[in-house]
VEXDREN-2710 file (C-alpha; in Angstrom, 1 decimal):
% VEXDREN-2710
k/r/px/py/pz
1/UNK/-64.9/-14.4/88.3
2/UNK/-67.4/-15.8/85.9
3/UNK/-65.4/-14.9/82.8
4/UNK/-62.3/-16.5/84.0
5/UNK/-63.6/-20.2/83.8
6/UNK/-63.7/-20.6/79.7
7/UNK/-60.6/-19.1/80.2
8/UNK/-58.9/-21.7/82.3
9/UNK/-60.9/-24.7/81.1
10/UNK/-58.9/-23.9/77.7
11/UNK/-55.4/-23.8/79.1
12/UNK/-56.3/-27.0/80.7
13/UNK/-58.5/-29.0/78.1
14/UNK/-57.2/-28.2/74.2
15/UNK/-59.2/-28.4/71.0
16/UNK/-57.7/-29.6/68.4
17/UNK/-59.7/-30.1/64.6
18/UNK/-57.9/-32.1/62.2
19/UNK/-57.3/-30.4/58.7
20/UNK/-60.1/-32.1/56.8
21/UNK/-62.1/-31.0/60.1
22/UNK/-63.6/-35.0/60.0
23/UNK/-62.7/-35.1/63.5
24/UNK/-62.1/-33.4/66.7
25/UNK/-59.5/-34.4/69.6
26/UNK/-58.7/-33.3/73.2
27/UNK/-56.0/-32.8/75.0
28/UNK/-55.9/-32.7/78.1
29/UNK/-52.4/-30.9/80.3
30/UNK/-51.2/-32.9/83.1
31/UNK/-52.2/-30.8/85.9
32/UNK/-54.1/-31.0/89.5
33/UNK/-56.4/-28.9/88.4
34/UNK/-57.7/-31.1/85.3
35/UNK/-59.0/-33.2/88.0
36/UNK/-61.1/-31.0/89.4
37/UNK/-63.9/-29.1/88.9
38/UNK/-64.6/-30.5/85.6
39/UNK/-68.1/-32.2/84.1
40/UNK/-69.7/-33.3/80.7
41/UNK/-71.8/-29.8/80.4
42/UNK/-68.1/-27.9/81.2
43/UNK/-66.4/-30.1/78.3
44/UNK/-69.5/-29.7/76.1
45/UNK/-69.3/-26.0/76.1
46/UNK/-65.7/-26.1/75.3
47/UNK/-66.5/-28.0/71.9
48/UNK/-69.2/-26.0/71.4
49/UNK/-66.7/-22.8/71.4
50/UNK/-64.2/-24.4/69.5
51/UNK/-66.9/-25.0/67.0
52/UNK/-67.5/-28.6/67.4
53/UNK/-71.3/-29.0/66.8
54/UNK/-71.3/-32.8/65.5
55/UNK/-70.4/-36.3/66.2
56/UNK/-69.5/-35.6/69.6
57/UNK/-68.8/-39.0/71.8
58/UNK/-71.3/-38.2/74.9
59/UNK/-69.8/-41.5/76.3
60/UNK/-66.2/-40.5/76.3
61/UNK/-66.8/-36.6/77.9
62/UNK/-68.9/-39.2/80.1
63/UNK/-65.3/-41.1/81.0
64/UNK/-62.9/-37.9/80.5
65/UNK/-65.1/-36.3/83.0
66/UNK/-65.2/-38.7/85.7
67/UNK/-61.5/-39.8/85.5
68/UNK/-59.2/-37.0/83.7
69/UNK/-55.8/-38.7/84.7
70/UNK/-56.6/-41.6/82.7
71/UNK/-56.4/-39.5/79.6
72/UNK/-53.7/-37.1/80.2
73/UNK/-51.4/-38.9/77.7
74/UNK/-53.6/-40.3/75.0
75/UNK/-55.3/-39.0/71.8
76/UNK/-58.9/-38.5/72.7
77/UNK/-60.8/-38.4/69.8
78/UNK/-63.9/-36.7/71.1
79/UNK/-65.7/-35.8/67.9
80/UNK/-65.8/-37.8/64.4
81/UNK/-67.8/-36.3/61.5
82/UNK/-69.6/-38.3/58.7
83/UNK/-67.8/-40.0/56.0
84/UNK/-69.8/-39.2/52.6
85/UNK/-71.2/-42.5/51.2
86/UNK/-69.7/-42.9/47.5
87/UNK/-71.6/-42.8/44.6
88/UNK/-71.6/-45.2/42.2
89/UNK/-70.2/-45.4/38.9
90/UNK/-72.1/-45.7/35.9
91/UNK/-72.0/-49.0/33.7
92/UNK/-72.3/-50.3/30.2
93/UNK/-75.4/-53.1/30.2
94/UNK/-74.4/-55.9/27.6
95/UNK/-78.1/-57.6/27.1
96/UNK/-76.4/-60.7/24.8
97/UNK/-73.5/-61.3/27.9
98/UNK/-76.2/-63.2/30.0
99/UNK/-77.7/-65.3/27.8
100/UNK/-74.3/-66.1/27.0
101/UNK/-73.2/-66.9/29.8
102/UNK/-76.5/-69.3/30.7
103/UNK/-74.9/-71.1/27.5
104/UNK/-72.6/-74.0/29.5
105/UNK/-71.4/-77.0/27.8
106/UNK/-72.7/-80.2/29.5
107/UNK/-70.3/-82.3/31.1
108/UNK/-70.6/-86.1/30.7
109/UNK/-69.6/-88.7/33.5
110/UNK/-66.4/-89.1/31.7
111/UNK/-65.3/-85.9/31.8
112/UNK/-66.3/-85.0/27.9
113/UNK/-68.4/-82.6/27.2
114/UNK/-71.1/-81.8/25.1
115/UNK/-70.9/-78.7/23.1
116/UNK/-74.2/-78.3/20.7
117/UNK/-76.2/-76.1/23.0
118/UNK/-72.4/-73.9/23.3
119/UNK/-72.6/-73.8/19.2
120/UNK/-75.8/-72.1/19.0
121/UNK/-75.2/-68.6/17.7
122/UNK/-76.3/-65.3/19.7
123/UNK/-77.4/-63.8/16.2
124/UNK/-79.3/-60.5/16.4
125/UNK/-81.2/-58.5/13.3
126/UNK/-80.6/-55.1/12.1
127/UNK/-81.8/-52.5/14.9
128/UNK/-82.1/-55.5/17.7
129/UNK/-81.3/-53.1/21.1
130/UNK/-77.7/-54.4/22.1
131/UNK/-76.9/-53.1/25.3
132/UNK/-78.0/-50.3/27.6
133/UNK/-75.7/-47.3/29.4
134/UNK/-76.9/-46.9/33.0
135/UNK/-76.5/-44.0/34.8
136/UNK/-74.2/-43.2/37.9
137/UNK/-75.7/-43.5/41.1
138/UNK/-75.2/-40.2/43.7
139/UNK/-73.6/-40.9/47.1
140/UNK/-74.8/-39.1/50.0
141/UNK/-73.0/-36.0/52.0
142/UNK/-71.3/-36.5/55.0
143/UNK/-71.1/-33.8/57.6
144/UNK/-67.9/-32.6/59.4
145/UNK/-67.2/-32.3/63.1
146/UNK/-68.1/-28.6/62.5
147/UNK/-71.6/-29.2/60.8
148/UNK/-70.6/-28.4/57.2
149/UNK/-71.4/-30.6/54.5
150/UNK/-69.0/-32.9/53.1
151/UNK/-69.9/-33.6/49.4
152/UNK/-69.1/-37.0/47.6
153/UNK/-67.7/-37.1/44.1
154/UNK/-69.3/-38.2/41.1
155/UNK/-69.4/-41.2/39.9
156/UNK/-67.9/-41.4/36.5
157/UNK/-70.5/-42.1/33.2
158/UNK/-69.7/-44.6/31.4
159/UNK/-69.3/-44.9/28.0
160/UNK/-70.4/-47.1/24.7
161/UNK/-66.9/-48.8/23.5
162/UNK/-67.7/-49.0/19.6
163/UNK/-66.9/-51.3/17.3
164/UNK/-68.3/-52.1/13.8
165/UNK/-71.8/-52.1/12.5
166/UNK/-73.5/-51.1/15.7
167/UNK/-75.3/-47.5/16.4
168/UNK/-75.8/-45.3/19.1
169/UNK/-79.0/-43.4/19.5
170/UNK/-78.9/-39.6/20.0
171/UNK/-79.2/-39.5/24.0
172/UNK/-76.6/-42.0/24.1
173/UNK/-78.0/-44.4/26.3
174/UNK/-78.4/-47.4/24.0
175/UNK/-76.2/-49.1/21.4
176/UNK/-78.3/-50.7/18.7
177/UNK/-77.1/-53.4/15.7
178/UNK/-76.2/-51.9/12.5
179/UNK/-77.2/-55.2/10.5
180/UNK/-78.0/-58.9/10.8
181/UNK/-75.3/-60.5/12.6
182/UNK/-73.0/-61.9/15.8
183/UNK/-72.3/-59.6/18.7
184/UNK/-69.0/-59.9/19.0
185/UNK/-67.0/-58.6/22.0
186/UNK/-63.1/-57.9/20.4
187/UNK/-60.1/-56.3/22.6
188/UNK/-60.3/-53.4/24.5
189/UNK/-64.4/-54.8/25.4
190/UNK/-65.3/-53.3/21.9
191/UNK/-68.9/-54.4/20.6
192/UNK/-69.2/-55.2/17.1
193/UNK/-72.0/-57.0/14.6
194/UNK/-70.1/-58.9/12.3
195/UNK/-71.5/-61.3/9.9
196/UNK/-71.0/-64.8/10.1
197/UNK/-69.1/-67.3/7.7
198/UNK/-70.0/-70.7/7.8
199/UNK/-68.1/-73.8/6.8
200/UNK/-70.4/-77.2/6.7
201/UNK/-67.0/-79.3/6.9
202/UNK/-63.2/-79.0/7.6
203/UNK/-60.4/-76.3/6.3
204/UNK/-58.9/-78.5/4.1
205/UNK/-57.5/-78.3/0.7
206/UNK/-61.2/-77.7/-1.1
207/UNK/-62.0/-74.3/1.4
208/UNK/-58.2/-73.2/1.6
209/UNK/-57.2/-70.7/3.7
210/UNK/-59.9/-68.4/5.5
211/UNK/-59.4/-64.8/6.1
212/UNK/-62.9/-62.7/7.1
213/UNK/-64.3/-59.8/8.4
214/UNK/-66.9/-61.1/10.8
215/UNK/-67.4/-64.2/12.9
216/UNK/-66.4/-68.1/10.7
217/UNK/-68.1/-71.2/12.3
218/UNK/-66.1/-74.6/11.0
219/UNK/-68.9/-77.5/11.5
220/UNK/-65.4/-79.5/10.8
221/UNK/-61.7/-79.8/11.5
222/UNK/-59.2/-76.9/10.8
223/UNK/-55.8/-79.2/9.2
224/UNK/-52.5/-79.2/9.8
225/UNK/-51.5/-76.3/7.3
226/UNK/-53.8/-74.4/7.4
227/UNK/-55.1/-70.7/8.8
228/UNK/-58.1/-69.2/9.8
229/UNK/-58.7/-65.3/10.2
230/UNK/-61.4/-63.7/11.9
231/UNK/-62.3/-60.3/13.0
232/UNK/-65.2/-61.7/15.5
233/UNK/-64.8/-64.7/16.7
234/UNK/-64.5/-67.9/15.4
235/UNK/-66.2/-71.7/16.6
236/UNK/-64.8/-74.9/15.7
237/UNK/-66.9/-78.0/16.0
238/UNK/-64.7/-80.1/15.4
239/UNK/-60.6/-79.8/16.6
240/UNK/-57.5/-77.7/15.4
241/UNK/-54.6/-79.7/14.2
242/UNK/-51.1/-78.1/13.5
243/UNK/-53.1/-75.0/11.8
244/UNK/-53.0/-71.0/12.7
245/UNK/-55.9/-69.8/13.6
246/UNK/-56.1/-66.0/14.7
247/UNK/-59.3/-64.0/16.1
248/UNK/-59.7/-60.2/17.0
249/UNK/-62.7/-62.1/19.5
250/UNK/-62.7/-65.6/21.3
251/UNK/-62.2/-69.0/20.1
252/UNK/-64.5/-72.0/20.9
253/UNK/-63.5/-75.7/19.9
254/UNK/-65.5/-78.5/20.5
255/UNK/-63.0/-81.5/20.0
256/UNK/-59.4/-79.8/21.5
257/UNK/-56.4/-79.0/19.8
258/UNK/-53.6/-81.8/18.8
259/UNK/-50.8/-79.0/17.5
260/UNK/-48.1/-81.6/17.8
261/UNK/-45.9/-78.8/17.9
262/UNK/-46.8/-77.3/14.8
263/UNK/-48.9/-73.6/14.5
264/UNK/-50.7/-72.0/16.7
265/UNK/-54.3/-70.7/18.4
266/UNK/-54.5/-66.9/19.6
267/UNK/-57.8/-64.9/20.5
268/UNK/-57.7/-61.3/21.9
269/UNK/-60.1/-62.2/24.1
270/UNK/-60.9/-65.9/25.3
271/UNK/-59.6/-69.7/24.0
272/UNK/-61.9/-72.6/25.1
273/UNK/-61.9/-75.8/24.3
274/UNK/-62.1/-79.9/25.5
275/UNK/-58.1/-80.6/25.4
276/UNK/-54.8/-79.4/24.0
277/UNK/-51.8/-81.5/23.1
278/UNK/-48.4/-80.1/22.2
279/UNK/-50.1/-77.0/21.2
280/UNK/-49.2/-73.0/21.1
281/UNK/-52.2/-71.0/22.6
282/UNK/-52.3/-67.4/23.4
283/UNK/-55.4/-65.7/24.6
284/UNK/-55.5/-61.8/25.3
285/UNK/-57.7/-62.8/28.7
286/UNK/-58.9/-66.0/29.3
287/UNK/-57.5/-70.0/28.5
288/UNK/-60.4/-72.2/29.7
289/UNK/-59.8/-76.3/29.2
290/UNK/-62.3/-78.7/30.5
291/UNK/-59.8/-82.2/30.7
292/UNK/-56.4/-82.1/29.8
293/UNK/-53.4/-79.5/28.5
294/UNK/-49.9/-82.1/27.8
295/UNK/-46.8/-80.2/26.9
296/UNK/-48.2/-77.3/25.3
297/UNK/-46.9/-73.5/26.2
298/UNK/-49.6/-71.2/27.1
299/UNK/-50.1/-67.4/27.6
300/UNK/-53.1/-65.6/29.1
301/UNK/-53.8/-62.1/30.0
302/UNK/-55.7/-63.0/32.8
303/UNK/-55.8/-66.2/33.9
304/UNK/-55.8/-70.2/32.4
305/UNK/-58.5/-72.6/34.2
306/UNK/-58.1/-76.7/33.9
307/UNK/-61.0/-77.4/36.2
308/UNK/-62.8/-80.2/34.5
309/UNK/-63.4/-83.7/35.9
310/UNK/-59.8/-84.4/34.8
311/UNK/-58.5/-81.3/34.9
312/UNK/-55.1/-82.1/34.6
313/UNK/-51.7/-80.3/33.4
314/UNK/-48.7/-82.2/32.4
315/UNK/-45.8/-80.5/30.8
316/UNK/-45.1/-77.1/28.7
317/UNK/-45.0/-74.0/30.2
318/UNK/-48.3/-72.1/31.2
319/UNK/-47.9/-68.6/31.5
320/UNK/-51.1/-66.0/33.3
321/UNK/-50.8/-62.6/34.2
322/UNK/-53.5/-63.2/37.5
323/UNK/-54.1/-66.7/37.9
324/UNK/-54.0/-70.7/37.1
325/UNK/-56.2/-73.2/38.4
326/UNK/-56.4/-77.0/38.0
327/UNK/-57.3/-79.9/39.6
328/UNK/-53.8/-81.4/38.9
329/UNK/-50.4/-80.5/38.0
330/UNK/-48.3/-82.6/37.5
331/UNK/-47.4/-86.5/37.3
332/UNK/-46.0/-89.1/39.3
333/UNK/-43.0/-89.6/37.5
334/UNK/-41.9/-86.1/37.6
335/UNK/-42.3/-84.6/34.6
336/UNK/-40.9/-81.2/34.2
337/UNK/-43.9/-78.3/34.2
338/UNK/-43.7/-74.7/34.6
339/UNK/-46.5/-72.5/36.3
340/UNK/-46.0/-68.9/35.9
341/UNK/-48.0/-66.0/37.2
342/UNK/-48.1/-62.8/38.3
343/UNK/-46.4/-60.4/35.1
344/UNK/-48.5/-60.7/31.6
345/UNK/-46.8/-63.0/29.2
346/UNK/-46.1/-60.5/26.7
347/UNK/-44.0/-58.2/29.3
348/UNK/-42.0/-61.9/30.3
349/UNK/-41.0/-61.9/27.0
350/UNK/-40.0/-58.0/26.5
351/UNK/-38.0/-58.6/29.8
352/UNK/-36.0/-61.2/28.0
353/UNK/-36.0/-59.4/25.0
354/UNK/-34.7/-56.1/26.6
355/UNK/-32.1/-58.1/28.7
356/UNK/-30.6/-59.9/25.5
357/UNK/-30.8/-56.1/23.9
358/UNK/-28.7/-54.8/26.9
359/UNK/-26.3/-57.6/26.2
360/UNK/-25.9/-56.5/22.6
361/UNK/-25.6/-52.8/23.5
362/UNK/-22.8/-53.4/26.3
363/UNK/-20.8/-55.5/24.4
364/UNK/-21.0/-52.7/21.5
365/UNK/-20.3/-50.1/23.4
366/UNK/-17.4/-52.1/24.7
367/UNK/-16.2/-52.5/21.5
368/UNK/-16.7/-48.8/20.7
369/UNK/-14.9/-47.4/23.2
370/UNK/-11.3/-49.6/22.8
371/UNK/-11.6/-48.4/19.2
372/UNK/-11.7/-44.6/20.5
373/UNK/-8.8/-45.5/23.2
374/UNK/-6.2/-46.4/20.3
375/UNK/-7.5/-43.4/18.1
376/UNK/-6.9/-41.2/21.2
377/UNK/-3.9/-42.5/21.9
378/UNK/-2.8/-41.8/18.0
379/UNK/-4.7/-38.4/18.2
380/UNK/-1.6/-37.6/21.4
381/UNK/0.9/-38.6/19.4
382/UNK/-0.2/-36.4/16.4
383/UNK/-0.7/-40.1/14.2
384/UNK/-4.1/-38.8/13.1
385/UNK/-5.3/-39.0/9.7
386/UNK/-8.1/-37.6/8.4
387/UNK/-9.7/-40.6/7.7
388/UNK/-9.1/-41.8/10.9
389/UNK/-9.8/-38.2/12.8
390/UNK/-13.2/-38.7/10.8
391/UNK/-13.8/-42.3/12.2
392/UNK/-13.3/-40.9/15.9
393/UNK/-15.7/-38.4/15.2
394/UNK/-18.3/-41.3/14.1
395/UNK/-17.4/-43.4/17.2
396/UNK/-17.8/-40.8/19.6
397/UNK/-21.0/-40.2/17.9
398/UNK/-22.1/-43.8/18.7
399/UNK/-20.7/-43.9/22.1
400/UNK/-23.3/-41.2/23.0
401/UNK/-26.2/-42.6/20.7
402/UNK/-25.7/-46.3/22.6
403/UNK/-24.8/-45.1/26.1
404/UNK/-28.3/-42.7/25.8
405/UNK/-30.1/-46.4/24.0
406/UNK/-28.3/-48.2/27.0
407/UNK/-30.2/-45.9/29.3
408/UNK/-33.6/-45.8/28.3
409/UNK/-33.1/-50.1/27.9
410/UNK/-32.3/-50.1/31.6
411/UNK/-35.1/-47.6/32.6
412/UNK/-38.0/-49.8/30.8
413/UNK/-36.8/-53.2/32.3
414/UNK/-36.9/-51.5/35.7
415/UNK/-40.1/-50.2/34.9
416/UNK/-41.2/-54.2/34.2
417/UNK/-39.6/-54.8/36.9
418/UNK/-41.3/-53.3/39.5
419/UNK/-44.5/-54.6/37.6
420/UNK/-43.1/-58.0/38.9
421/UNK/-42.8/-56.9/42.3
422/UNK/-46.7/-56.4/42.1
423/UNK/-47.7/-60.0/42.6
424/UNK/-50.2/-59.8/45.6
425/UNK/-53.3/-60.7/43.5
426/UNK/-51.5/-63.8/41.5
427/UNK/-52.1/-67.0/42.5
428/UNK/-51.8/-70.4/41.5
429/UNK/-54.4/-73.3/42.7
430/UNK/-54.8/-76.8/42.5
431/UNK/-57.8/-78.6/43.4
432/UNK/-56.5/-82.1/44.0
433/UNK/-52.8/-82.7/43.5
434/UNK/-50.0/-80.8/42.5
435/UNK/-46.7/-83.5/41.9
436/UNK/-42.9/-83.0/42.4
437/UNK/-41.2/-81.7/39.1
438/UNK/-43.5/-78.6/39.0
439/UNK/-41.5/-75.6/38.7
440/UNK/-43.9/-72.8/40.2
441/UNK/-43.1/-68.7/39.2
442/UNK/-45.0/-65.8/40.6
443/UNK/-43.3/-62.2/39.5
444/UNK/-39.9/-62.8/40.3
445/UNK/-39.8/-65.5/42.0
446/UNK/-39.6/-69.1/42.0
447/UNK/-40.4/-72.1/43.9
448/UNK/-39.8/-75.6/42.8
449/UNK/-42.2/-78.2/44.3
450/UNK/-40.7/-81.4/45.7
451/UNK/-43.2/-83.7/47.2
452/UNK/-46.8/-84.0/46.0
453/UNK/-49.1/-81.7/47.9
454/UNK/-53.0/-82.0/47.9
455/UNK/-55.5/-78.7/47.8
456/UNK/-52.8/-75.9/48.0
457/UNK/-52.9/-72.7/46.4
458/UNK/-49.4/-70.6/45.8
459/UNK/-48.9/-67.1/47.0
460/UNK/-46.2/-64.5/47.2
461/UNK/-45.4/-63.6/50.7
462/UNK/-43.0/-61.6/51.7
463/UNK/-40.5/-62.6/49.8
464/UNK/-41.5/-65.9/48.9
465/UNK/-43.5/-68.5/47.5
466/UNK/-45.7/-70.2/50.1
467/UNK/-48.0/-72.6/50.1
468/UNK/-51.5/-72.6/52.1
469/UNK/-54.4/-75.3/52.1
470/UNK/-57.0/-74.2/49.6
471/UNK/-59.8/-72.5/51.2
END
């Protein structure tokens, strides 16, 4: 009979639409009688009454249709629906970022560089448009097998990060300066206008110490000694002895850093500079040298770059959270230097912190609880004081206090921990020779490096440190 066919074609051939109804499958039951008496039009219909309208494969019903038996046992996705295309998110425009980024040093045959264009100041006046909020882009729906719309999300707006003396107008689409200044980007990609402070020599005994609220420019030398303290950022044209100089915003120095040991440079943003010798150098994202960093211990939230003509690293420990690059690593005679990416400086040093704390706490609560075994065993024997019954009160009081201190210790280095097991990303690169001696770290693991290897980059792969040509 005529109204017995849908009825057998659907014991035979099942529909089957996934959850999110993006696509459609058949299955098909291993009979004699799937192999006959079926065509495209029969299968068509069957979608059709399962309520499959959309992104049906023709070509596939096509092949079901002339050879069932080859699909008996498979997953025959017969249908697919339309993904939504995403929209995008909105953005934050900074109009000083490219012109200072067009601002390069020039490089000179022998590998100095030239930094008088780099010192020119990105000043701007009192209601001078800083940057611009641009508006998220929609996606576009996508359609399920079924031939309802599948809507994307919205992109996300984005949002002025404020600093100090800037203004936002009322629609909140543009961020304006608030007075003469230098934009200054500080941590956390605040924009500021800070005023500048200039000093037409070196910190030396006639300036003393500097400590401002806005962007210092030293046409000079800082001294061993002394310390420079910004808010915005602050540009050296000369070099930084054994001195402390501190900035909420980047550091720029013409002529390197000689520390000799002594002080130290940290930016919450960027460091750059020509060289640095013996020196202490922490940058919240960015280390950037153009020839040479000898014994010196650096830390970066992102990433330290040595890519200059020499490029070269020698020595000292270099820590980045992402990445190291240089053109060498390294000497010929060996000398001891330690690569180490992959966790963010600042959490190395917790870990150690926490592990030394864990230390402390075990061998107090040690010591806590053989007090607590003689006052028990005097507490059996009815040899209790009350000074002493007191004391074991205390003790079991700080039992619990330390074992609870012990815990939470042992929960945040695990939680560091598994931040070091997150090194897919981290990387270390050299662009001409890395030498035996170099002592390579990415999250929790190490490598040391033997024989001198040329254009190699260091990964973490599956449970080690390998090393690939550079691509």
């Amino acid at each position: 009979m005529p109204g017995e066919e849908p009825f057998a074609m659907s014991q035979i051939f099942q529909v089957h639409i996934s959850d999110d109804r993006m696509s459609a499958s058949l299955a098909i039951k291993p009979t004699e009688e799937a192999e006959e008496s079926v065509d495209v039009k029969r299968l068509s219909d069957l979608l059709a009454a399962s309520g499959v309208r959309v992104g049906i494969r023709q070509e596939l019903l096509s092949a079901i249709a002339q050879n069932p038996k080859a699909y008996f046992y498979t997953d025959n996705i017969v249908a697919a629906g339309t993904q939504p295309t995403p929209a995008v998110n909105g953005y934050v425009k900074v109009l000083f970022e490219d012109q200072d980024q067009s601002r390069r040093p020039v490089e000179r045959e022998d590998g100095s560089v030239d930094y008088r264009e780099m010192q020119q100041l990105a000043n701007v006046k009192a209601g001078q448009l800083i940057a611009t909020r641009v508006p998220p882009l929609p996606g576009k729906p996508g359609m399920t097998v079924t031939g309802e719309p599948v809507v994307p999300k919205d992109g996300r707006e984005a949002s002025f990060k404020i600093g100090k003396n800037v203004v936002v107008n009322p629609e909140q689409t543009a961020l304006y300066a608030a007075m003469d200044g230098l934009v200054t980007k500080t941590e956390k990609d605040k924009l500021n206008v800070f005023p500048v402070y200039e000093v037409n020599g070196d910190v030396d005994y006639h300036t003393g110490n500097i400590d401002f609220v806005g962007t210092v420019v030293i046409r000079g030398n800082v001294l061993t000694g002394f310390r420079v303290r910004a808010s915005g950022d602050i540009r050296v044209t000369g070099g930084v002895e054994g001195a402390e100089v501190e900035s909420d915003g980047s550091i720029e120095i013409a002529g390197g850093i000689i520390g000799s040991g002594k002080g130290h440079v940290k930016a919450g943003v960027n460091v750059k500079c020509s060289f640095m010798q013996e020196s202490n150098v922490t940058a919240g994202q960015d280390v950037i040298v153009l020839q040479s960093i000898m014994h010196s211990n650096i830390r970066a939230g992102r990433s330290i770059r040595c890519e200059g003509a020499k490029g070269l690293v020698v020595g000292g420990v270099l820590q980045a959270a992402d990445l190291v690059v240089a053109r060498t690593i390294g000497n010929a005679m060996s000398t001891v230097t330690s690569i180490e990416v992959g966790l963010k400086p600042e959490l190395r040093q917790e870990l150690a912190d926490l592990r030394l704390q864990v230390r402390q706490l075990a061998d107090s609560l040690e010591k806590t609880e053989k007090a607590l075994v003689l006052l028990d065993q005097m507490a059996a024997a009815g040899q209790l004081s009350p000074d002493r019954l007191a004391m074991r009160i205390k003790l079991n009081a700080t039992r619990r206090q330390v074992t609870e201190e012990l815990k939470d210790v042992k929960a945040h280095i695990l939680d560091i921990e598994r931040e070091l097991e997150d090194t897919d990303l981290a990387a270390v690169k050299i662009l001409h020779t890395v030498y035996g001696g170099t002592k390579i770290v990415i999250g929790r693991y190490t490598r040391f490096v033997k024989d001198s290897a040329q254009r190699v980059t260091f990964k973490y792969e599956e449970g080690e440190i390998v090393m690939t040509s550079l691509v």
